[in-house]
N, C-alpha and C positions, 0 to 999 in steps of 0.2 A: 480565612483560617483553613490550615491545611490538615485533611484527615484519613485516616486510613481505615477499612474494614474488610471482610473476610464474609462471602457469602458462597450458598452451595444450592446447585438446581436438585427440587426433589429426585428428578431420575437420576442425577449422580451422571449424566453425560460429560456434565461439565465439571473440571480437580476445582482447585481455590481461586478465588477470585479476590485481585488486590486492588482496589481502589484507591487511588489518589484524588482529593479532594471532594467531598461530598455533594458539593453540589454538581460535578460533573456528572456523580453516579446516577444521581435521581435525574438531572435531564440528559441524559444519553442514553440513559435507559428508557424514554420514550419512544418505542418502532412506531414505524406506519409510513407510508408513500411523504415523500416530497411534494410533489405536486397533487396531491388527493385522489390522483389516478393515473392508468399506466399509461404511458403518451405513444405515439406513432414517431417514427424516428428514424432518421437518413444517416445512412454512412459512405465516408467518401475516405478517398486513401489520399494524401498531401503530402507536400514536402516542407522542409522550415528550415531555412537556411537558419548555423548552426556558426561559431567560430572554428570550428573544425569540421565546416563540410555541409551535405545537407544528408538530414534526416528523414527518413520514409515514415509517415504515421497515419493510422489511423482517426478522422473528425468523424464524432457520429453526435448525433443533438437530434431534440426533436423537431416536426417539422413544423411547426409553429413557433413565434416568438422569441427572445432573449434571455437565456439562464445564466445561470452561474457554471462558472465551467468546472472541470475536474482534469484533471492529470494523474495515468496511470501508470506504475512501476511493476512490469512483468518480474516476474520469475525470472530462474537464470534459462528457460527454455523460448525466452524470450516473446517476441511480436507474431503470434499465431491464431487460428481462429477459437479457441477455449479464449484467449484473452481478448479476443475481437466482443465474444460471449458477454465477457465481463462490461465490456463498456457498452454493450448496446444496453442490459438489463441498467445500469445504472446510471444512463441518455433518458433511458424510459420513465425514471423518476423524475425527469425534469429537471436536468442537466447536461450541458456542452463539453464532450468528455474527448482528450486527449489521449492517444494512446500510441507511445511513440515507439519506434525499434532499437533496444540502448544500444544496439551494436551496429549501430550506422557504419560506423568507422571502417567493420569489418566488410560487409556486406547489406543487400537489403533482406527483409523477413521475407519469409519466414522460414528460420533457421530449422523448423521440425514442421509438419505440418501437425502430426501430433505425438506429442511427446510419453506418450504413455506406453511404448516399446522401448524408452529408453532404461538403459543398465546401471547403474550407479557400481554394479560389482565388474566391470567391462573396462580395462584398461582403455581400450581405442572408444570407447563410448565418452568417459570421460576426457579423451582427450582431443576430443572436439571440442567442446566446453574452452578447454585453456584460452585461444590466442582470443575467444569472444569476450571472457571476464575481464582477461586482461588490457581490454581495448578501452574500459571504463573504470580499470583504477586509479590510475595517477590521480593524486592531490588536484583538486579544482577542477574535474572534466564534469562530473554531476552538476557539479556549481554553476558552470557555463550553459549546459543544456537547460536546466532549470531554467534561468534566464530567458533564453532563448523561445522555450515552450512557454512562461506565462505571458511573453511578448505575441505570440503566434494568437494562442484566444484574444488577448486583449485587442488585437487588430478584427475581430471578425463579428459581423451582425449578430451570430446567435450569440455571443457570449454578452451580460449583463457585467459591464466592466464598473458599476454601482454596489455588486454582490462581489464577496469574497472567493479565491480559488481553495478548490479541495484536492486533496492528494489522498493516493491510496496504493500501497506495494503488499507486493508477496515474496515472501523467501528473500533473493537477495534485494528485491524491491521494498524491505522494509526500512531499511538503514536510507536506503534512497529516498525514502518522504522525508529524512529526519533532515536529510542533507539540504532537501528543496524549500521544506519549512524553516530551513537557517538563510538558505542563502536571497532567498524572497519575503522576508518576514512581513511586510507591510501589505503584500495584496496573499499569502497562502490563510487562510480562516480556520480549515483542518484537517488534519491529519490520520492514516487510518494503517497501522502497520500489522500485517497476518502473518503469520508464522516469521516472521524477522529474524535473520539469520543476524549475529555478528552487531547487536545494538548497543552491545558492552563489551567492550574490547582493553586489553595496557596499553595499547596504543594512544602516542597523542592524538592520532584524527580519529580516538574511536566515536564514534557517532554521538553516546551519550552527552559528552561535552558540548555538545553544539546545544544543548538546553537553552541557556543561556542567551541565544538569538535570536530561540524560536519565541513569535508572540502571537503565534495561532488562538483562535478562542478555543475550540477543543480537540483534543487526543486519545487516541485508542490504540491499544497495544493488546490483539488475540496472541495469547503464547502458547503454543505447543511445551509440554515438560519435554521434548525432547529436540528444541530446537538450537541448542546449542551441546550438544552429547558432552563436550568437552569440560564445561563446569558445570557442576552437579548442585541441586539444588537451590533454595531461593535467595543465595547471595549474587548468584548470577545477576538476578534483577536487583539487588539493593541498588546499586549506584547509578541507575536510571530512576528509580523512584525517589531516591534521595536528592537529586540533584534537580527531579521537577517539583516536588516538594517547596526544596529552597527557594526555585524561582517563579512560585506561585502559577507551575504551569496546570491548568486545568486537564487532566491527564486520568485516563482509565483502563487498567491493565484485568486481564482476563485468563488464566492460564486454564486451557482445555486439555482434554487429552488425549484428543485426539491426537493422531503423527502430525510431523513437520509436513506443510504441503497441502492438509485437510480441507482448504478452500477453493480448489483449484480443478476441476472435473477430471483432465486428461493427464494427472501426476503419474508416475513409472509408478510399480507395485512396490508394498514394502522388503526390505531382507525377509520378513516371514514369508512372502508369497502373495499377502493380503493387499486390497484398494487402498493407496494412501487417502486417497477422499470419501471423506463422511458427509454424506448430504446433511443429518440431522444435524450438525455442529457448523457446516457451510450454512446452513441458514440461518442460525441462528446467529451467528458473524455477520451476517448480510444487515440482519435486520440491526445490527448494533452501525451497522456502516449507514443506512440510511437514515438514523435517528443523529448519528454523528452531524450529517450534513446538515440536516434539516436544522440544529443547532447551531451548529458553528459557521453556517455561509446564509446566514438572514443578510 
């Protein structure tokens, strides 16, 4: 039975909160470690041959035993050390964590070492950005990598090819889990998208459409109120919640309020001046990210 409800944190850190189906709410909303404790964890930098080439990525796992692995979708500042960051702390949960450069195509990472001088008001700022997005749009390139990357863990001792893969994006990397959990349905478990640019779209390939193929056991959707500036309001999300709703997707949405980018250490400063990143709302993202797993990759 599919349900919705509206909760609010005492401190008011956090705007409204929309739940899709109740029982994802009560168990996703279980934190606490994966593995009971933080693990010791090795990183190594690979390549994975690719249908369009080979890709430079980051393996990092811990150094003991066979986990379930995860595949991470950077931001568009792409495969850097804040993102290296990301996978080692959630290797350290006791997970075999992917972390790939989407812009192989172009070049290898790391495109910024850190991204937090960059301009978003800087004509030639953003126009470094161009020929990198545009190296990963066409129709079916995601699709392909996808592939490619759960074939790469599935080949490797530390990954437990028994347990389901997890995905997790930021920014433009949230449309990218939706894409990964369509086009791998049968081994992705769950899904974890942060500030997700562009996850309802008029487009026929907007992301939200791809519902329908995802059969992840659970999903998480942190929304920034300002992550799409362009439509205002909560019809923006009607037709991702409607559409996971319909298909009985176990699905839990979170709208903060913090900026677009909040999870991310080294994001450029806002138009006011101010840190796009808020630790007190990055954590509390984290901790819904590793209850996510701990759920949906048994």
């Amino acid at each position: 039975m599919i349900d919705e409800k509206n909760d609010q944190r005492q401190d008011d850190d956090l705007g409204r909160r929309d739940f899709v189906t109740s029982v994802a709410a009560g168990v996703v909303a279980a934190a606490g470690t994966a593995s009971g404790a933080i693990l010791p964890v090795t990183e190594k930098d690979v390549e994975i041959k690719t249908p369009d080439g080979t890709c430079d990525a980051a393996f990092i796992y811990p150094e003991r035993g066979s986990h379930a692995g995860v595949i991470i979708w950077t931001d568009v500042f792409g495969l850097r050390p804040s993102m290296r960051g990301i996978g080692k702390r959630i290797a350290a949960e006791g997970y075999a964590v992917l972390v790939p450069n989407p812009y192989y195509r172009v070049r290898k990472a790391p495109m910024w070492e850190d991204a937090s001088g960059f301009s978003f008001s800087s004509q030639e700022d953003r126009a470094k950005l161009t020929p990198l997005t545009a190296s990963i749009s066409p129709d079916g390139t995601i699709e392909r990598d996808a592939v490619a990357y759960v074939e790469f863990l599935d080949a490797q001792k530390q990954v437990n090819k028994n347990r389901k893969i997890g995905t997790q994006g930021y920014c433009m990397g949230g449309p990218l889990v939706m894409r990964t959990c369509a086009a791998v349905p049968d081994r992705i478990g769950a899904g974890g998208s942060f500030h997700g640019g562009s996850l309802v779209t008029d487009k026929p390939n907007s992301p939200h459409l791809l519902v329908p193929k995802i059969k992840a056991r659970r999903m998480y959707f942190a929304i920034s109120a300002n992550d799409d500036p362009k439509q205002q309001g909560d019809n923006k999300w009607k037709p991702l919640r409607e559409i996971a709703a319909e298909n009985r997707l176990v699905a839990e949405f979170e709208v903060y309020k913090a900026q677009h980018g909040w999870c991310v250490p080294d994001m450029p400063k806002g138009p006011d001046g101010n840190p796009i990143y808020n630790k007190p709302d990055a954590e509390h993202a984290w901790s819904k990210l590793v209850a996510l797993y701990k759920a949906g990759l048994a």
